[in-house]
C-alpha positions as CSV (number, residue, x, y, z in Angstrom):
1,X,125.8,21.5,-155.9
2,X,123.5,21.4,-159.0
3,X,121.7,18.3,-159.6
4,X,121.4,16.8,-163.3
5,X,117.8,17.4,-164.9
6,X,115.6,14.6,-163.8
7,X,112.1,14.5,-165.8
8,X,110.0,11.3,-164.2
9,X,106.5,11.1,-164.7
10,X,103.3,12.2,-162.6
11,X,103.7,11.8,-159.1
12,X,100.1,11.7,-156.8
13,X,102.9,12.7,-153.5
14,X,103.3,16.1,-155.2
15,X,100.1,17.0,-154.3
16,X,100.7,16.3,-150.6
17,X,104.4,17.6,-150.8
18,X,102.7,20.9,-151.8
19,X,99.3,20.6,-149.0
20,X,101.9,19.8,-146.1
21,X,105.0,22.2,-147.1
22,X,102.1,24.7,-148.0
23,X,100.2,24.3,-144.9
24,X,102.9,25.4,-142.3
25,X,103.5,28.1,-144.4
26,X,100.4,29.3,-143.7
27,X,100.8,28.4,-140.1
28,X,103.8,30.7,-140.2
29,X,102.9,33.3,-142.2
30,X,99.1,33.9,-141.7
31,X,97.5,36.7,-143.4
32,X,100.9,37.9,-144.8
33,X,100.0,35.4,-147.4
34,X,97.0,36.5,-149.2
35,X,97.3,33.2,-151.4
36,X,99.7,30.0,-151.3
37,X,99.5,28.6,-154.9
38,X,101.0,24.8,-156.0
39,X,102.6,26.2,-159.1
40,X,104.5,24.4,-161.9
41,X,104.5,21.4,-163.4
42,X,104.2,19.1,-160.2
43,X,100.6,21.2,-160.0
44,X,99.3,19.6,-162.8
45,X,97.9,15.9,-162.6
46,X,99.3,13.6,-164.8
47,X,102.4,16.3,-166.2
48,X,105.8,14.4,-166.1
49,X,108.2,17.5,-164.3
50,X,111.3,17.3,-162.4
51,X,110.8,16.0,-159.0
52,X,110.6,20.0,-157.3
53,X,107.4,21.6,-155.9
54,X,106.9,25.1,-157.1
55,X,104.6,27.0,-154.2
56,X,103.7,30.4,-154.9
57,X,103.2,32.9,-152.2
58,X,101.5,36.2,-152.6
59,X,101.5,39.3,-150.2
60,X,101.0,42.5,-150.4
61,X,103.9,43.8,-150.7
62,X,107.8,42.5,-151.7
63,X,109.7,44.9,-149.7
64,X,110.1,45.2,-146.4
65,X,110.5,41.4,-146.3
66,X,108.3,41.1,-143.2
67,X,108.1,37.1,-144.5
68,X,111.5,36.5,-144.1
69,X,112.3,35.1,-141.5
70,X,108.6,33.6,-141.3
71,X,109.7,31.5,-144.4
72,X,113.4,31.1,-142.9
73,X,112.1,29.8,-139.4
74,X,110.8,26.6,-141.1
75,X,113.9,26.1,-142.6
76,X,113.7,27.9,-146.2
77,X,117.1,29.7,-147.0
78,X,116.2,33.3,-148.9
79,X,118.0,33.1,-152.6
80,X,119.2,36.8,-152.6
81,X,120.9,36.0,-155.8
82,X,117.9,35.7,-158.0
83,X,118.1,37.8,-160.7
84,X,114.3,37.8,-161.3
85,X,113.0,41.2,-159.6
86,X,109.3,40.4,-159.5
87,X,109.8,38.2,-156.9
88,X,111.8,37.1,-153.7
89,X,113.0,33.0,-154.0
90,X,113.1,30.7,-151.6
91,X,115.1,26.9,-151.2
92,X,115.2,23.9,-148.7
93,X,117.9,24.2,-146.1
94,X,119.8,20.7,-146.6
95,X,118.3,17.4,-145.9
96,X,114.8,18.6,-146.8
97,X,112.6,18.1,-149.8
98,X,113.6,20.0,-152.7
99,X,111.2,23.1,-152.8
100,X,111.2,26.4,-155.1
101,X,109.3,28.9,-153.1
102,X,108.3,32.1,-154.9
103,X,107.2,35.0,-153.1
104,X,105.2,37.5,-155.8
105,X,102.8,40.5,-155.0
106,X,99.5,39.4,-155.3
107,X,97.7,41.0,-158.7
108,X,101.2,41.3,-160.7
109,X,101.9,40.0,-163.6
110,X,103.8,37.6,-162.9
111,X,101.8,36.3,-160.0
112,X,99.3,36.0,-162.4
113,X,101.3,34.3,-165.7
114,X,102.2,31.5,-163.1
115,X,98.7,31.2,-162.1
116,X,96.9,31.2,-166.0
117,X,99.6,29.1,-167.4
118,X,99.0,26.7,-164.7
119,X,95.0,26.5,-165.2
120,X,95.6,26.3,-168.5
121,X,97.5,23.6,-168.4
122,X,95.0,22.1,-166.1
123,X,92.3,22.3,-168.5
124,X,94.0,21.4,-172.1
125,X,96.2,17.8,-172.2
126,X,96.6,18.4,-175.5
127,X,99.0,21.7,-174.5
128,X,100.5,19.6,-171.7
129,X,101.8,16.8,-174.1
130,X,103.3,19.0,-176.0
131,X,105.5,20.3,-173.1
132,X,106.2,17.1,-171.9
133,X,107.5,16.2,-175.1
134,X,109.5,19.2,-175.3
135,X,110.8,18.5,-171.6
136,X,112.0,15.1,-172.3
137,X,113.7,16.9,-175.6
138,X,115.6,19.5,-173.4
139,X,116.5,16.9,-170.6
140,X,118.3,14.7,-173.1
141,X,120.1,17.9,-175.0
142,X,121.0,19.2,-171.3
143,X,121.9,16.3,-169.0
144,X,124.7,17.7,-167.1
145,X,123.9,19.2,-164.2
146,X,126.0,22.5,-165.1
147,X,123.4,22.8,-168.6
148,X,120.7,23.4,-166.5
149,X,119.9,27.1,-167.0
150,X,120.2,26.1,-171.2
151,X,117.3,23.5,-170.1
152,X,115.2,26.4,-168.6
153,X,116.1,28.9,-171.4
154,X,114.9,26.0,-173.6
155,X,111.7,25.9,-172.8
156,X,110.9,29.5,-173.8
157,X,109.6,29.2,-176.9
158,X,106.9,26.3,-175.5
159,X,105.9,28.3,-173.2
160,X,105.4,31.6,-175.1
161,X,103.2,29.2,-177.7
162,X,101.4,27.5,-174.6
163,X,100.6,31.2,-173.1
164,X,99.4,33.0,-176.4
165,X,97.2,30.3,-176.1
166,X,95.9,30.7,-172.6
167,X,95.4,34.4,-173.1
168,X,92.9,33.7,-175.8
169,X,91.6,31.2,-173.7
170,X,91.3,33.4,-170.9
171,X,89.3,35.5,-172.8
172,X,87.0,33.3,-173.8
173,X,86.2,32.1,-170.4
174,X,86.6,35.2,-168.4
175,X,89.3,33.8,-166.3
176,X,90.4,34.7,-163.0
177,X,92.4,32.7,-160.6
178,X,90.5,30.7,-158.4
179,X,90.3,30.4,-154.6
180,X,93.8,29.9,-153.3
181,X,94.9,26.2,-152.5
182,X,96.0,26.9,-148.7
């Protein structure tokens, strides 16, 4: 059953939600992951987000799912209903912490938009207050729990603006991601 959208601000736990939910993954899974990334919101210190730790892992390749039931043996359900083909989605079996895990080939695009947007973000407060504001704006449009893909769709435009941004930013700096957090 989908939960209403909850917004709350920084939480330090995050980061250790991510470093011990991250860690056995990389018990698990060893070199199949050839990074496991803290993604999203709950990456970023001091970014109000919904209370959900985004990890990001990247392997070679999506298919065969070799990871599978790596990912599933530590209880993580597969989401074979994502729509979203650049990646394979994972969630917490019931009773556990509420985890998104995304499983993305390492050098896509899409591996690496998660990746900018979130240094980005780490490096311009100025960009995160802006989406915080806009957050808080979508979580009081769309407060039933049934609204929530209109809250996601929502936040589109912010982070199109945020990302035009980061490319140029990029650019400037002569980004790359960094060494991976696990």
């Amino acid at each position: 059953m989908a939960e209403p959208i909850i917004v709350i601000p920084y939480d330090e736990k995050w980061k250790d939600e991510f470093i011990k939910t991250g860690s056995l993954l990389r018990q698990v899974l060893g070199d199949i992951a050839i990074r496991i990334d803290h993604i999203g919101s709950t990456s970023i210190v001091g970014l109000d987000a919904k209370p959900i730790v985004d990890i990001q892992i990247s392997v070679n390749h999506l298919e065969p799912m070799i990871y599978k039931p790596l990912i599933e043996s530590i209880g993580y359900i597969h989401r074979a209903d994502n729509l979203d083909k650049t990646k394979r989605y994972f969630r917490e079996s019931e009773g556990m912490k509420r985890t998104h895990i995304h499983v993305r080939e390492v050098g896509s695009w899409s591996e690496q938009f998660a990746l900018l947007f979130r240094d980005f973000l780490r490096e311009h407060k100025e960009f995160c207050n802006q989406y915080v504001e806009e957050k808080y704006s979508l979580m009081n449009r769309y407060k039933q729990a049934h609204e929530r893909h209109q809250y996601v769709e929502g936040k589109t435009p912010i982070i199109w603006k945020i990302m035009n941004e980061a490319s140029q930013w990029s650019q400037r700096v002569g980004w790359k991601p960094r060494k991976t957090d696990i």
